[in-house]
DOTILO-970466 format. One record per residue (C-alpha): residue in one letter; x, y, z. Coordinates in steps of 0.25 Angstrom, whole numbers, padded with zeros to 4 digits, always signed. Layout:
<pts>
AXYZ ...
</pts>
This chain:
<pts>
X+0876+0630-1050 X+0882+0638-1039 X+0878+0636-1025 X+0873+0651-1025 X+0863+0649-1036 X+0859+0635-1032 X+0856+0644-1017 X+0850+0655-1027 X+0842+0645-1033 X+0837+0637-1022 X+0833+0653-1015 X+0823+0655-1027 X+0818+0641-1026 X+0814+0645-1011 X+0809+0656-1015 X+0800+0652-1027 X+0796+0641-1019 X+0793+0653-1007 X+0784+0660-1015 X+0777+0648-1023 X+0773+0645-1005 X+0768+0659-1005 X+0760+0660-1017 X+0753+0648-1015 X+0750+0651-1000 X+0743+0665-1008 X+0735+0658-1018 X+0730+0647-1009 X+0728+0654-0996 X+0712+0656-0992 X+0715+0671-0986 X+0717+0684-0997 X+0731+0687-0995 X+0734+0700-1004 X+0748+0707-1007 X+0750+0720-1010 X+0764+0729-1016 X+0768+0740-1008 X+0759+0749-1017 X+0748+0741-1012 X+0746+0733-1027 X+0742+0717-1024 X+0752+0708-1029 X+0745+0695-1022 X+0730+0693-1021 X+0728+0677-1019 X+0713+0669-1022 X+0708+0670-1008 X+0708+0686-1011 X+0701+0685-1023 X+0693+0674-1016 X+0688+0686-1005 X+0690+0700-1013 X+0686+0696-1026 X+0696+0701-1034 X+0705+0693-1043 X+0719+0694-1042 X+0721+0698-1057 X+0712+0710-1051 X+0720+0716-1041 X+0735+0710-1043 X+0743+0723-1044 X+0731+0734-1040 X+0729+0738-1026 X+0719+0732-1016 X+0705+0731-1023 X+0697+0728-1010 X+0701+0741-1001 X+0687+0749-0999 X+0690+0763-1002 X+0686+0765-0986 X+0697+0755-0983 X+0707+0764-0992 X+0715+0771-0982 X+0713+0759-0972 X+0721+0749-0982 X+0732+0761-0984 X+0736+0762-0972 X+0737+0746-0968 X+0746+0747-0982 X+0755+0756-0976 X+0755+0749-0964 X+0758+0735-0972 X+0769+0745-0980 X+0776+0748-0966 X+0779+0733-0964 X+0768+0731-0952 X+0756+0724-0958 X+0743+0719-0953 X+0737+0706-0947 X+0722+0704-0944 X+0718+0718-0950 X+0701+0718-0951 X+0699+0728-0964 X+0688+0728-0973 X+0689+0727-0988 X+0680+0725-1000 X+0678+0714-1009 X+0677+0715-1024 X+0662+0716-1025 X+0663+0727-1015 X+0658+0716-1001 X+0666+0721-0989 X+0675+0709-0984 X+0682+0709-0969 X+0697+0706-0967 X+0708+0705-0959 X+0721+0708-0966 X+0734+0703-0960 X+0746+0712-0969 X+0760+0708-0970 X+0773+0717-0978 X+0779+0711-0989 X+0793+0714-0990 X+0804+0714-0999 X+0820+0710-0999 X+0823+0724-0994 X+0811+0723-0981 X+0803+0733-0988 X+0788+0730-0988 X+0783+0728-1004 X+0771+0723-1001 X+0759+0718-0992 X+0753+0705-0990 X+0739+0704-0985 X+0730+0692-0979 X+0716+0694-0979 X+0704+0686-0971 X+0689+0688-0972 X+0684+0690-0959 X+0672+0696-0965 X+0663+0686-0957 X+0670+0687-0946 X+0668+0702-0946 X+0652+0700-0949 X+0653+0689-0938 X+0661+0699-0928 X+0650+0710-0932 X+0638+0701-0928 X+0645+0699-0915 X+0648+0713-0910 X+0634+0716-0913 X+0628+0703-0905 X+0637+0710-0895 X+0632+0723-0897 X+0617+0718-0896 X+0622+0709-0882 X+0628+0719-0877 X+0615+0728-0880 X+0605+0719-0874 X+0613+0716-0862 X+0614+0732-0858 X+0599+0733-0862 X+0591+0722-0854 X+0588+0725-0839 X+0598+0712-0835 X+0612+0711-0830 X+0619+0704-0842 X+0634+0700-0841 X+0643+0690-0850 X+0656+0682-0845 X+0666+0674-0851 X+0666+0658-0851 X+0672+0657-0836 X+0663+0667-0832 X+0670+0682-0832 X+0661+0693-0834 X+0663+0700-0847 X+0651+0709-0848 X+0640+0715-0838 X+0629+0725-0845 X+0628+0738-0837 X+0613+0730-0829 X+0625+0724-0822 X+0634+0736-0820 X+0623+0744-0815 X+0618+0734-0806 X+0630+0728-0798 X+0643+0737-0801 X+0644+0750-0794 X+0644+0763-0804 X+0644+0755-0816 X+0656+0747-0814 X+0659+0738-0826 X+0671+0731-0820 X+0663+0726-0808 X+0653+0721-0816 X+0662+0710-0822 X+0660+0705-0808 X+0646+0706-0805 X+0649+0693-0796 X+0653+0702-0785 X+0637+0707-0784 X+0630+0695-0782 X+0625+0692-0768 X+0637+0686-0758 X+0626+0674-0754 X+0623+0671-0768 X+0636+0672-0774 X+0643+0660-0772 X+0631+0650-0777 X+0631+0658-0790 X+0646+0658-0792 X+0645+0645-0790 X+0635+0643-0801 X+0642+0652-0811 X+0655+0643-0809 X+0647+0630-0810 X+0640+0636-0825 X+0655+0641-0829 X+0657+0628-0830 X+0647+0622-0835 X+0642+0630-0845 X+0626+0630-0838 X+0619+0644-0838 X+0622+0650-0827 X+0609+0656-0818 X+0607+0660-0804 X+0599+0670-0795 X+0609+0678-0786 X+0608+0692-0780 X+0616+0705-0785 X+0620+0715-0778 X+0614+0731-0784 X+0626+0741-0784 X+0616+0753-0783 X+0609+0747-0770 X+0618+0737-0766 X+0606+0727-0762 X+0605+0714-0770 X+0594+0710-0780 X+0592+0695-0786 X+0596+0692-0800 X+0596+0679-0808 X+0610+0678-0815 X+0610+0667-0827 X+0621+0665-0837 X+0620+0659-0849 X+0634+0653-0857 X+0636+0655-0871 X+0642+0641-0876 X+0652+0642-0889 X+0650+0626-0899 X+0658+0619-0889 X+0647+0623-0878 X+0660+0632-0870 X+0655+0644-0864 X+0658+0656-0870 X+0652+0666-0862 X+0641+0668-0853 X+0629+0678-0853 X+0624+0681-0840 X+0611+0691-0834 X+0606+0695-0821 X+0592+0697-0820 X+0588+0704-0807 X+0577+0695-0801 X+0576+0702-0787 X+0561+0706-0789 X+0558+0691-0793 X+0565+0685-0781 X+0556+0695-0772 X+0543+0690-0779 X+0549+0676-0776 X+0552+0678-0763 X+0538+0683-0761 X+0531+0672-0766 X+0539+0661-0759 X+0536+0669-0748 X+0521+0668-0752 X+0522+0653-0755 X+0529+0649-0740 X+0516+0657-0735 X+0508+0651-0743 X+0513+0638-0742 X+0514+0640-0727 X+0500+0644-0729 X+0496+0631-0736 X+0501+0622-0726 X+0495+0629-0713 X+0482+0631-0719 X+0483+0616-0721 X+0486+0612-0708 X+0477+0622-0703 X+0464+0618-0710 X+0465+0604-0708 X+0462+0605-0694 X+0449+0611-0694 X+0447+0601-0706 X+0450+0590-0696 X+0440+0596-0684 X+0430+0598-0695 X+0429+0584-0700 X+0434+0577-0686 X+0420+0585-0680 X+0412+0582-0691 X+0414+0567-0690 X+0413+0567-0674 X+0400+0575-0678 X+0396+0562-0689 X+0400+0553-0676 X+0392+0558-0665 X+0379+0563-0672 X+0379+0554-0686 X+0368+0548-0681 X+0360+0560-0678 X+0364+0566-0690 X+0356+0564-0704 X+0362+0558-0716 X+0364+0572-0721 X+0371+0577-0711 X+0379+0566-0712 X+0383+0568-0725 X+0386+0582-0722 X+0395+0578-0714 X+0402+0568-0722 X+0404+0580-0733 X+0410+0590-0722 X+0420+0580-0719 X+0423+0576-0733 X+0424+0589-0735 X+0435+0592-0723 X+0443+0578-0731 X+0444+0587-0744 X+0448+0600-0740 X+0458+0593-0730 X+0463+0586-0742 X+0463+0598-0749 X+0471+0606-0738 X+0482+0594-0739 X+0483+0594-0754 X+0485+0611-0754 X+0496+0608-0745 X+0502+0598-0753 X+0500+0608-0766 X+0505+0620-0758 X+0516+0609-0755 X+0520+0606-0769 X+0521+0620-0773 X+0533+0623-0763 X+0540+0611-0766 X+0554+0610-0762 X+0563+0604-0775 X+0576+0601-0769 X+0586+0598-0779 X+0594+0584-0777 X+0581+0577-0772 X+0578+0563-0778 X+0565+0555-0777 X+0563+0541-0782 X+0548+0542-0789 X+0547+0528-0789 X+0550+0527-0774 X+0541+0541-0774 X+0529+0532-0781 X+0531+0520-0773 X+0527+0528-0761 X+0513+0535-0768 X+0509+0522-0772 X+0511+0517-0757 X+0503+0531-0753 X+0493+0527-0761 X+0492+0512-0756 X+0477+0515-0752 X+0473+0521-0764 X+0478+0511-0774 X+0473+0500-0768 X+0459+0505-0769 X+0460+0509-0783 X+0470+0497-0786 X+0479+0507-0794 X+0492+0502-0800 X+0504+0508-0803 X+0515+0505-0814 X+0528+0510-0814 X+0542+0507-0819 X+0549+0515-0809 X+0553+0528-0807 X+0564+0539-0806 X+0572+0546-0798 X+0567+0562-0798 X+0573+0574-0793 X+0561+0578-0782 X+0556+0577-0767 X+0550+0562-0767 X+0538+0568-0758 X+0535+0576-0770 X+0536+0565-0781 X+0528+0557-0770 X+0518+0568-0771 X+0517+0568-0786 X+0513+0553-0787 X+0506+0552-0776 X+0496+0562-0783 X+0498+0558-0796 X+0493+0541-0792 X+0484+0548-0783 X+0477+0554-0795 X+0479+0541-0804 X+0472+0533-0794 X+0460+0543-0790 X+0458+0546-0805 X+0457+0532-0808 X+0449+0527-0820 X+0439+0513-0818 X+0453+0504-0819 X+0462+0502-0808 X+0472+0514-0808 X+0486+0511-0816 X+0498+0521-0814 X+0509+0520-0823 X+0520+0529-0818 X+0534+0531-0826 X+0546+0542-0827 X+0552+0545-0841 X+0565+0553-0841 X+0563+0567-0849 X+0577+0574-0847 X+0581+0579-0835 X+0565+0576-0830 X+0557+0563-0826 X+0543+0563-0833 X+0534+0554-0823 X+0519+0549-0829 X+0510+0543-0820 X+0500+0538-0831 X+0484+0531-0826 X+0470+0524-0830 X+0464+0535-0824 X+0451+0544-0828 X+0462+0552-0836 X+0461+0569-0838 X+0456+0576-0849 X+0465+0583-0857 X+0458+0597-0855 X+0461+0593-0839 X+0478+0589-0841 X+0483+0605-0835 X+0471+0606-0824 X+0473+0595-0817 X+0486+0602-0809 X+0478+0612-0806 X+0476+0614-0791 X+0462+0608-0786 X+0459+0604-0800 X+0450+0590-0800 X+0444+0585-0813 X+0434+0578-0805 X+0423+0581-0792 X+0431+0578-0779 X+0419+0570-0777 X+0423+0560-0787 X+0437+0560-0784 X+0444+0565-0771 X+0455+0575-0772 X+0458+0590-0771 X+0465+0591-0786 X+0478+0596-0780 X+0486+0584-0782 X+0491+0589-0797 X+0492+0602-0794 X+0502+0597-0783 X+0508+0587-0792 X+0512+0597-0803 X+0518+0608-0791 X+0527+0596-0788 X+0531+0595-0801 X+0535+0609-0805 X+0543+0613-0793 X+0553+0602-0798 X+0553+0608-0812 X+0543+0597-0818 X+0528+0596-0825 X+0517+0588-0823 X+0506+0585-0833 X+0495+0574-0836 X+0491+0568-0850 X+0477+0560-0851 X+0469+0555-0863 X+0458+0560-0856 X+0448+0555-0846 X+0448+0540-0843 X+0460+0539-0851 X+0470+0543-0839 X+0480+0550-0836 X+0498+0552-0835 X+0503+0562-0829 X+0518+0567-0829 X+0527+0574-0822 X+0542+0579-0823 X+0552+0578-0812 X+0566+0580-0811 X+0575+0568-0814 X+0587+0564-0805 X+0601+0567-0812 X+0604+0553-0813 X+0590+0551-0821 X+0585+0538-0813 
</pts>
């Protein structure tokens, strides 16, 4: 055989070979690919297009394109004559039919086929379902549509950014409120409105929840295009995290608050009177209290033996009486007190160091009762010690005055519950009925006659103020009388949890 027909050969080998690659790519490929002639007959219809349109290939080799929708006929004539002229498509969405009549989604990426002489015999066409993606695309513009609809109805300033924090979208609240005649660019910006002495804390916040990924909220003043004045808002930010927890966007409001921050002023205006109040009329009235009972024993001194036993009984009761309501005017000072506690972040008492020092107060009192206390030791808390002092000293106080026929026992302990201590101090007391467990922080409330046991019944009430201006609860649980009583209470731990 010559070297010409041996070349000859080996061409057709490469050839056959060529075309074996390519039909088995067809028949094995998981997308429809279709060819048509230049007459637009299908010379090629692999499983994967019988597999989405529903026709087999003995049903449509050598007819036109069974799946076009008569309202897709001048559509599909115009991408053949476009296919015809050489130029093709890729990514084309159209919608066509399947065999049972079902509409299904593509996109339709086109290529010419060509023969020896460059002229275009035929078309090849690749086909992908994106009939999901389509539905999927659908439910989405209309979740947008909806968004978008809420944000321009609700009396709020709503905006959206970007993972780093650029503003993509205001709603017209914001455009009215801050930009001057409706100016969408400057909203994008709203930044530039905020007041000059709150902006820099609040930027720096919005920097530090970028990073972070933490909501994002902060009270701040925004200055009102049509007056020019400044009104309060609250500005928070929430992120919307993808399944690796990265921010993908955030959604942002501003809720004018500048009536609320008037009606807040007001009142701690009212409470500093108040509290101001409170104090004086304390000091005040204690010195009439003093002249009273200093004169009425001088009274008992000089004429006791003139006087009758009732008279002298009279005046043991007047000067009892000026005891109590001095002991009163000190307890409303201590409540009043409690209520305007300061809560000053970073501050770290020792309750047991706290406890050593009530039981030391208390040296008189538990000696008479002969009261004992057990305790494993106690934490670290994030609070004033004076007020964690406060708090025992009222709780033991209680346990030993409230004491049962047994020497009074306090068991006191700490369990940690999250970012919180949980304190009980438990006793042997004369326990409280269950009816009774809310009451019992009520101010002035007393379960028994001030003549059986002494006290004004603020102690609790002053107890529980502590307690809930450092974001904690108190509460007491009892079997009932004679059974005794715990009470419990939540403070802030320490970040290192000791």
């Amino acid at each position: 055989m010559s070297s010409k027909a041996k070349q000859g050969e080996s061409e057709v080998d490469a050839l056959r070979d060529t075309n074996q690659l390519l039909n088995t790519i067809i028949l094995n490929s998981p997308l429809p690919i279709v060819a048509l002639t230049a007459e637009g007959d299908i010379t090629v219809w692999n499983p994967a297009a019988e597999r989405l349109f529903g026709w087999t290939e003995a049903e449509v080799i050598g007819k036109p394109l069974p799946f076009i929708p008569e309202s897709k006929l001048d559509e599909h004539r115009a991408m053949r004559q476009r296919d015809l002229a050489g130029q093709g498509f890729t990514g084309l969405e159209v919608r066509r039919k399947r065999k049972d009549g079902t509409p299904v989604d593509l996109s339709v990426s086109t290529a010419p086929l060509r023969g020896p002489d460059g002229r275009v015999t035929g078309i090849m066409s690749l086909y992908v379902d994106i009939t999901e993606q389509k539905c999927v695309r659908e439910e989405l513009r209309r979740g947008e549509q909806r968004y978008r609809f809420l944000a321009e109805s609700i009396p709020q300033m709503v905006w959206t950014a970007d993972p780093d924090g650029t503003i993509d979208y205001v709603n017209q609240k914001v455009v009215h409120y801050i930009c001057r005649e409706g100016d969408h660019q400057e909203a994008s910006d709203w930044w530039a409105a905020v007041h000059p002495d709150d902006k820099e804390e609040a930027a720096n916040r919005w920097a530090a929840c970028l990073e972070s990924g933490d909501v994002f909220t902060t009270a701040l003043r925004l200055c009102l295009s049509s007056t020019g004045g400044y009104h309060w808002h609250l500005v928070r930010a929430l992120p919307l995290l993808d399944e690796a927890g990265r921010v993908t966007r955030w959604f942002g409001t501003c809720t004018d608050i500048q009536e609320q921050k008037a009606v807040e002023d007001e009142l701690r205006r009212a409470n500093e009177d108040l509290n101001q109040f409170a104090y004086s009329a304390s000091h005040d009235l204690q010195e009439p209290l003093r002249m009273i009972a200093s004169y009425t024993q001088l009274l008992h001194r000089r004429y006791g033996d003139k006087l009758d036993s009732a008279a002298d009984t009279y005046i043991g009761y007047t000067v009892e009486g000026v005891k109590r309501m001095q002991a009163l005017l000190a307890d409303l000072l201590a409540y009043t007190q409690a209520i305007h506690v300061e809560t000053a972040n970073g501050e770290i008492a020792d309750a047991q160091q706290a406890l050593d020092k009530v039981w030391s107060n208390l040296r008189e009192t538990r000696a008479a009762s002969g009261a004992e206390i057990r305790t494993a030791g106690l934490p670290h808390v994030r609070m004033n010690e004076a007020h964690v002092v406060q708090v025992f000293q009222n709780l033991i106080g209680n346990a030993i005055k409230y004491r049962g026929p047994e020497p009074p026992v306090i068991e006191i302990g700490a369990t940690r519950r999250g970012t919180h201590w949980e304190f009980s101090v438990r006793d042997n007391g004369i326990g409280i009925a269950p009816r009774y467990a809310t009451q019992v922080f009520g101010i002035f409330k007393r379960l028994h006659s001030s003549a059986a046991l002494p006290g004004t019944g603020i102690g609790l009430a002053i107890c529980q103020k502590i307690i809930e201006r450092y974001d904690g609860r108190i509460w007491v649980e009892s079997q009932g009388e004679g059974k005794g009583s715990t009470f419990f209470f939540t403070v802030p731990a320490t970040d290192a949890g000791v």
